[in-house]
N, C-alpha and C positions, 0 to 999 in steps of 0.2 A: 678524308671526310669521315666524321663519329657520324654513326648511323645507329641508332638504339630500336633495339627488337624487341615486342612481348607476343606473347600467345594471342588467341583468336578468341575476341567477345564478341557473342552473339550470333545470330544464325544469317547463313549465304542466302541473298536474296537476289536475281538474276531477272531482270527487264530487260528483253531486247525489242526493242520498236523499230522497223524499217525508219527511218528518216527522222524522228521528231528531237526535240531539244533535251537541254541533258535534265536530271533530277535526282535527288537523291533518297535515297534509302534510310526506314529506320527501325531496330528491334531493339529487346531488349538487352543489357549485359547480366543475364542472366548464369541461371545453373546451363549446363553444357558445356561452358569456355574450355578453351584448351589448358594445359600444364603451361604454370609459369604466368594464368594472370595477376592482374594487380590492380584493382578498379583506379585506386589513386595513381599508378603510373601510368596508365593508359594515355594515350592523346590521338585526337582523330584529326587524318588530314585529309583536303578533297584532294582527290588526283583524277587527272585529263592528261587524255594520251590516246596513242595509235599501236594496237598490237602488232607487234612485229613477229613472233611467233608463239608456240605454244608445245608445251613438253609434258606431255601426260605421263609420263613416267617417272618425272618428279614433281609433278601438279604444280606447276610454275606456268604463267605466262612472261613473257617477255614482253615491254610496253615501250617505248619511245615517249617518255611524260613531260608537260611542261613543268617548269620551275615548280616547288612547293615550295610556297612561303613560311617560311621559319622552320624546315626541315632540309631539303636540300637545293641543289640548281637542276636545269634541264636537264633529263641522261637518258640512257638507253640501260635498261635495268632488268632481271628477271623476280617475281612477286608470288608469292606462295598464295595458294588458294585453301579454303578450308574445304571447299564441295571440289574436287580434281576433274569429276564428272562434267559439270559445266564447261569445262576446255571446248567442251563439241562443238558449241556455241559459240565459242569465237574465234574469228578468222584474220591471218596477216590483212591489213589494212582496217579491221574493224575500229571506229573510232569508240572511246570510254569513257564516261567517269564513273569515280567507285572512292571506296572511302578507305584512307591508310590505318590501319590501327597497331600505333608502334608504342613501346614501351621497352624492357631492359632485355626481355629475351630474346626474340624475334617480333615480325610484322608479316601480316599479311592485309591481302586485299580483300574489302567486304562489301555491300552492297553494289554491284558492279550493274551499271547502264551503258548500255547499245547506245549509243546516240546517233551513228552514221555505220549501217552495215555494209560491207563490201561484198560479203557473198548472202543474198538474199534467199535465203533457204531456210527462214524462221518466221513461221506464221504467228502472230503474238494473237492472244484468246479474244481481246479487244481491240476495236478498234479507233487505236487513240487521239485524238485531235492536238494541236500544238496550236495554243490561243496566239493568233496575229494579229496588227493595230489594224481598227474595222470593224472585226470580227461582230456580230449581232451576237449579244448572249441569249440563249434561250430562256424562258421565262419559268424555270425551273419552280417549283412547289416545295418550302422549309414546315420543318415545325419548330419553332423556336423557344426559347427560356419560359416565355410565359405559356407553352401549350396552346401554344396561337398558330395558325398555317399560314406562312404569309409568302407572294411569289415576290421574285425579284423585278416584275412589272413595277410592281407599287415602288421602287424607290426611284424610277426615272423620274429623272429634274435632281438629282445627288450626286454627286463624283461618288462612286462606290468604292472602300476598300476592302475586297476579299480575300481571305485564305482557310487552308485545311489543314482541321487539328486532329486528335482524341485526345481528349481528358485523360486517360490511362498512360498516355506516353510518357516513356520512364525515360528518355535522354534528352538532357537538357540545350544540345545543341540543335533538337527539332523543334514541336510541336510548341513545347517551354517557349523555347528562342522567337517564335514564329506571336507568341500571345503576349512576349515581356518587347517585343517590338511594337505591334499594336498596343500595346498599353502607354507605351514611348507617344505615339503620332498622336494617341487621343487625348493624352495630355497638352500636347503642344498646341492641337486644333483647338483646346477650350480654351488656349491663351489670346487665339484670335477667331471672337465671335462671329465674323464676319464670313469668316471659313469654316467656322463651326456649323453654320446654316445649312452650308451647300456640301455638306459631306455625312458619309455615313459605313460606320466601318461593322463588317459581318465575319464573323470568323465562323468556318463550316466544320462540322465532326461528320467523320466515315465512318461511324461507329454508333450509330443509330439505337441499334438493342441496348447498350450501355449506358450510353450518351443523352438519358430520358431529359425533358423540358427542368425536372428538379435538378441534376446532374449538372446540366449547362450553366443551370441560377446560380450553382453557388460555387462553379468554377468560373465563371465570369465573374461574380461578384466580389471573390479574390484578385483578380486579374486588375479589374478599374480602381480596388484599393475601396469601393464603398460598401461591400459585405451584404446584407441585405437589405440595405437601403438603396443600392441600386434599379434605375428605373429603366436601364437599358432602352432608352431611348435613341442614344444616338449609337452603341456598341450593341452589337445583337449577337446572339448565339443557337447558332439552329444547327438542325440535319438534318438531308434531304428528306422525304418521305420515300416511301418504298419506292414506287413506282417512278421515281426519278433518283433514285441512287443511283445506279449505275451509270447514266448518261449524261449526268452533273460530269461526276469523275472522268470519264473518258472525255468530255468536252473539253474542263478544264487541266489533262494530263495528272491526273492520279492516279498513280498504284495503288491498290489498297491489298494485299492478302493477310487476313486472318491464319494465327501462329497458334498451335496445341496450348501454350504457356498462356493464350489471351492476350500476348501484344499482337503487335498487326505492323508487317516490315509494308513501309509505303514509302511512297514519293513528296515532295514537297511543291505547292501552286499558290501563289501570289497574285493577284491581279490589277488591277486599277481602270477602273468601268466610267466611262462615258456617263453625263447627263442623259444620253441619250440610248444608253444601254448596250453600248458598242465596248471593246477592248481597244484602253488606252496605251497601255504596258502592262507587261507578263512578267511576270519571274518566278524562273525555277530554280530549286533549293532553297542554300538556305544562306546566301551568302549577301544579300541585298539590305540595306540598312533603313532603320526610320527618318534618316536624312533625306537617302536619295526617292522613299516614297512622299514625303513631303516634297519635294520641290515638284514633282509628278502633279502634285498637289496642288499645287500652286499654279504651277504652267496651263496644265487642264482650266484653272479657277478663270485666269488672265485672257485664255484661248477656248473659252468651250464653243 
């Protein structure tokens, strides 16, 4: 098996949550990388697995990972860490995902998530919710593009599509990926007016201080491809207000920690909300398409 290594971009970001679903991480590839990066060789892959042990004396975990598609098949493999420290953290049986970042020199493992701990002896600062179909959303308080405060009360009678950005995120396979997919569905919904009625899609910034009502206008207004002609009628873009920051995130499973450099290594959260302002389906990461949120779309529309 060719197996291609490069050095470490970007900073160890470590989530462990007793029990909730997986998510993934994102930072900058910034200054700090290790010898031997290569921004153009880089490639990231998610990996899910089960530690099976752990060797702090050459900062390696050892993992049991499913198949990575278009890098390798299932195997039982040991994975360099860039923080060795972290080892503490995890334990034979803990379950994972974390993000591969391989290129020509070495690979190691980077944003690495708990998803199922086996020795529970890690209190996490928050306490995180894992959105289930049901679920009542709280009627949270945004301030959006136009500097409006509007709660997510006001849009029951909508199929809701939500997710969490920052404007500032520099990797294209997060935040980018997450608003060039809502851009995808909201195209498709104007092709069917019908559906375009009964739907309304909101993408949330955990980045508030930056992230001001101008900021949003005229990154949204790139995003829907109408610039400042945009009326953001049916795509909105907000951030929580202070006093429901936190509890937005935690409801909907976001990490968010603010980085010295000004990125912010986070999690990713997907949702699709009930007429009725319940949880339809959840997705975490970033691996979920604008296909399979339309048919959501759809079924929800058929069945509300």
């Amino acid at each position: 098996m060719n197996r291609r290594r490069c050095g470490l971009l970007g900073l160890f970001a470590l989530l462990a949550v007793l029990g909730l679903g997986g998510a993934v991480g994102c930072h900058s590839a910034g200054q700090g990388a290790g010898q031997g990066d290569s921004a153009g060789a880089v490639k990231r892959y998610a990996v899910r697995g089960v530690v099976v042990s752990t060797d702090a004396s050459k900062g390696e975990v050892t993992l049991d990972t499913e198949a990575i598609p278009g890098y390798m098949d299932a195997m039982i493999m040991p994975y360099k860490l860039k923080q060795p420290e972290v080892l503490s953290e995890l334990h034979p049986g803990d379950r994972i995902t974390a993000t591969l970042l391989a290129g020509s020199d070495s690979d190691f493992l980077d944003q690495i998530v708990v998803v199922g701990q086996k020795k529970a002896d890690y209190v996490p600062k928050a306490s995180y919710h894992t959105p289930q179909p049901g679920d009542a959303v709280p009627d949270f308080a945004l301030l959006n593009e136009k500097g409006q405060t509007v709660h997510l009360d006001q849009l029951h009678g909508k199929i809701v599509l939500l997710t969490f950005v920052y404007t500032r995120c520099p990797l294209a396979d997060y935040c980018p990926r997450m608003s060039r997919n809502f851009a995808e569905v909201n195209k498709a919904l104007e092709k069917n007016p019908a559906l375009y009625a009964k739907t309304h899609l909101l993408s949330v910034s955990f980045d508030p201080k930056y992230d001001t009502p101008k900021v949003l206008r005229s990154y949204g207004g790139a995003y829907t491809g109408r610039y400042t002609q945009e009326t953001f009628d049916h795509w909105e873009f907000a951030a929580p207000v202070e006093s429901d920051l936190s509890r937005m995130l935690q409801f909907f499973m976001v990490a968010a920690t603010p980085e010295q450099d000004k990125t912010i290594t986070h999690s990713l959260s997907t949702a699709v909300i009930t007429p009725s302002g319940r949880i339809y389906k959840w997705y975490a990461g970033n691996d979920w398409t604008p296909e399979q949120v339309l048919a959501d779309v759809n079924s929800l529309a058929a069945n509300p």
